[in-house]
Steps between C-alpha positions, in 0.01 A plus 500: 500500500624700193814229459194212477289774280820531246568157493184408420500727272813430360404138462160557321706686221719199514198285450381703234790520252514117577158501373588722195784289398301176508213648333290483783523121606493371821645778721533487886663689805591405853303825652236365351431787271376310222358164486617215315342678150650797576205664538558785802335434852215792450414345168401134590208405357294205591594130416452377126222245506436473068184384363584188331253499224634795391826470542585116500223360285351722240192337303333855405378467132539859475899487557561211318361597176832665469701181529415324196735191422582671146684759744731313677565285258571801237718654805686174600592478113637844459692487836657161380719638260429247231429650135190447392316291783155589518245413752321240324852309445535505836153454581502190219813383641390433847227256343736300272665366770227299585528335140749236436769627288657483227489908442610844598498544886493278776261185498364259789734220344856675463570233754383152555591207672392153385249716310368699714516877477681588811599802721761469775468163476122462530217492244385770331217449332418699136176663485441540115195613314246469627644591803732784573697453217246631270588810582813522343315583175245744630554836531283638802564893428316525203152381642555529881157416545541151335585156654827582495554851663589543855351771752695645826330368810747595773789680617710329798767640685738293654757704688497220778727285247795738521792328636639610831771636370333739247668386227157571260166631656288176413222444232235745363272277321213491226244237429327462170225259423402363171193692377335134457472442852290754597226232416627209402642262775725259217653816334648665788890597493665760738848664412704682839789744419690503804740762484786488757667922542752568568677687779651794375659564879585113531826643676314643814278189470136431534443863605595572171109426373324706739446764246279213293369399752354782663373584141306174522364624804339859423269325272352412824443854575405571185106492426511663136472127280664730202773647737608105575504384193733753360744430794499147447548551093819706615596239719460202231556676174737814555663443816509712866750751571826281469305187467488342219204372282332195640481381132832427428606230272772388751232504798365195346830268530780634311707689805765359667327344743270349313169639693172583382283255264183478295292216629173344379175325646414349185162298422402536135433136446123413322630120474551278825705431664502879663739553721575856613873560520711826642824556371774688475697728192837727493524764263925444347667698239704251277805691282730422263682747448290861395204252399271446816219296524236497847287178579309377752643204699330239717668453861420319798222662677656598834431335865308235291672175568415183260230328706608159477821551668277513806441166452688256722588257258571706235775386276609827314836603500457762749245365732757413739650859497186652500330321833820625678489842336137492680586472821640842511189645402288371795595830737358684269171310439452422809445867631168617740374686281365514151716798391798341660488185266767510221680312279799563288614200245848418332398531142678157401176385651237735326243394238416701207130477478283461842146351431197575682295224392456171283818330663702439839814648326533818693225310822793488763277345746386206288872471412575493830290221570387374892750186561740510717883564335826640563414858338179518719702372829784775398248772490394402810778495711591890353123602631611351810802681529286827427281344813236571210132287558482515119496162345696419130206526331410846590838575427449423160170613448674845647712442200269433242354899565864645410464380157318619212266206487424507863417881549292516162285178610608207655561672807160661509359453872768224620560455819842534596529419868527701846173602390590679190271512190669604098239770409317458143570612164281557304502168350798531292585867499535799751396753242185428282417620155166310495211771393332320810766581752486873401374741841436838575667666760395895563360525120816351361548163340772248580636171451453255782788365729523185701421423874847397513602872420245735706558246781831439530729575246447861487471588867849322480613710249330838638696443826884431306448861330378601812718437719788635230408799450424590888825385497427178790749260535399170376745133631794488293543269173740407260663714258243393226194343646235692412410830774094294527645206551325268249727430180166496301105553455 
């Protein structure tokens, strides 16, 4: 008994300076001394379960006070490195690229084909005055109470879309709306910095975030409003032990692997027709030589394929390829349940605007049409092979919900087969800055989220952090598909 007794003993020191020399990060031992967090056997404490509005989805007006856009934009210039950019630049640059050029920055014609401002191939349309484009000329930090300020009406975070491999610890995410909205339903306009982070410990993998993770997580224990919003300040503006800042000029595009984005739900059009469009920006860093220069950039909006290339007689270049391309997405659509449906996209096929209304350009349904064709009879025979009861057209209504347009609005309510139902936005937003939307929730007001979210989305999300850090083993995935398994939302 005392050889066992020294052996165990032996092999808890072991387990320890293990422990000490990876900074505390995912330690084990055989005896079964520590679990998989290293945490000793008489220390266990019960399973995580976090509260995911105050941990996942923040909407307290109290803690967001402290996240005005003037802030992070003020932060992302200083971190940039750039001499001299301000936040309104930046702020004024985002704008002009709604305006057709010629001028400093990037414009929503840099590219055309036959005449048509163009993206990736597909149209991008410009949004001047008086649509979005206005605001290139307004500065919205002098009066942030005027038309064209912006107020904080959520903070999201999004450690399910981490990739498997850990190579960054997934988005951390702030929504703005334009002040405007709050009553006015043609003067609406919502900005989202999605920050990706990244892993400091990317060489022991995704264990290497649990530390911001689990920081994410005490807010759930944490009932003091004031306590939580200074940990979340730290956590955005001045970064967590060896964590960096959320706001991080690079988090926004301009790393390596090109991760993280700003993207917009934009409806500030008084004139018809009014189309509300999502899209996508990268923050780059252009040099020539000491003399640097930082601009937004339009790119495709990701897992948003053109919606006429569901069309069976389309005649674009790439129809052909993209049809085929399809058919190894149908696994993944065609899953039991609604967390289980995903989609990832080759980005030759991506749009760079998805619109919610006023046309059938992002409808993939109405693309899709109800004839019978060789796309539909392809799709068909891969649901077979799945011995899946799910027809083609549920496929791609499944489909639709993955992309920007779908989850913000067409999607709302849509059946999607074997009984499942897409749960509502809340018309076209999750998050709402409308004075109407506002609620009280033990004497503190918040913004309002979607249906979709309290329903689904964020029991999803609740159960991929979780699950992490109670350390339970989750079906294995590929290198860098994201740990939640959806490649958006």
């Amino acid at each position: 008994m005392r050889n066992v007794a020294n052996r165990r003993s032996l092999l808890r020191t072991q387990t320890a300076l293990l422990c000490t020399l990876l900074a505390g990060f995912a330690c084990s031992a055989e005896s079964g001394s520590a679990d998989s967090l290293g945490r000793s056997a008489e220390a266990v404490q019960p399973p995580i379960s976090v509260d995911p509005r105050m941990s996942l989805a923040i909407t307290e007006q109290p803690i967001l006070q402290n996240f005005s856009l003037q802030r992070v934009l003020t932060q992302i210039a200083t971190s940039s490195g750039v001499s001299g950019l301000s936040a309104l630049a930046l702020f004024q640059d985002l704008w002009n690229t709604q305006n057709p050029g010629p001028g400093t920055g990037k414009h929503c014609d840099d590219i055309s084909i036959a005449g048509v401002p163009s993206i990736n191939g597909y149209p991008y349309t410009c949004r001047p005055a008086p649509a979005e484009g206005v605001q290139a000329n307004c500065d919205p930090f002098t009066d942030p109470d005027s038309s064209c300020g912006y107020i904080p009406i959520g903070l999201f975070m999004r450690f399910d879309l981490a990739p498997e491999n850990g190579a960054n610890c997934g988005e951390y995410r702030i929504v703005y709306g334009k002040n405007s909205g709050r009553t006015s339903g043609t003067d609406r306009n919502l900005i989202i910095f999605e920050a990706n982070l990244p892993n400091p410990h990317a060489i022991i993998g995704i264990r290497g975030c649990e530390k911001f993770v689990s920081a994410f997580a005490d807010l759930s224990n944490q009932p003091n409003l004031a306590a939580r919003r200074d940990q979340l300040e730290t956590l955005y503006f001045s970064g967590y032990k060896e964590f960096a800042p959320v706001i991080q000029f690079q988090n926004f595009g301009d790393n390596a692997d090109g991760v993280g984005q700003v993207r917009t739900n934009q409806f500030v059009q008084p004139n018809t027709p009014r189309i509300w469009s999502l899209r996508e920006f990268k923050l780059r860093k252009e040099c020539s030589g000491a003399a640097c220069v930082a601009h937004f950039v339009p790119v495709t909006a990701k897992v948003n394929p053109f919606g006429p290339l569901f069309d069976p007689a389309a005649t674009a270049p790439n129809a052909a390829a993209f049809q085929a391309d399809f058919q190894g997405r149908v696994a993944g659509l065609a899953a039991a349940t609604l967390d289980g449906i995903s989609m990832n996209m080759n980005d030759a096929f991506n749009s760079a605007q998805s619109q919610e209304n006023g046309t059938t350009e992002s409808n993939y349904p109405a693309n899709f049409g109800t004839a019978p064709n060789a796309f539909r009879s392809s799709i068909q025979g891969t649901l077979t092979s799945l011995g899946s009861s799910l027809s083609p057209d549920d496929v791609v209504a499944r489909a639709q919900t993955m992309s920007c347009a779908g989850c913000h609005r067409l999607s709302n309510n849509a059946p999607l087969g074997a009984g499942l139902t897409w749960p509502a936005s809340l018309g076209f937003t999750h998050v709402s800055e409308k004075d109407v939307d506002l609620e009280v929730v033990g004497g503190v007001t918040r913004y309002l989220i979607s249906g979709a979210l309290t329903s689904s989305l964020l029991p999803h999300r609740k159960q991929v952090v979780d699950d992490y850090l109670n350390n339970v083993p989750h079906p294995a995935k590929p290198p860098t598909d994201p740990i939640g398994g959806r490649f958006t939302d």
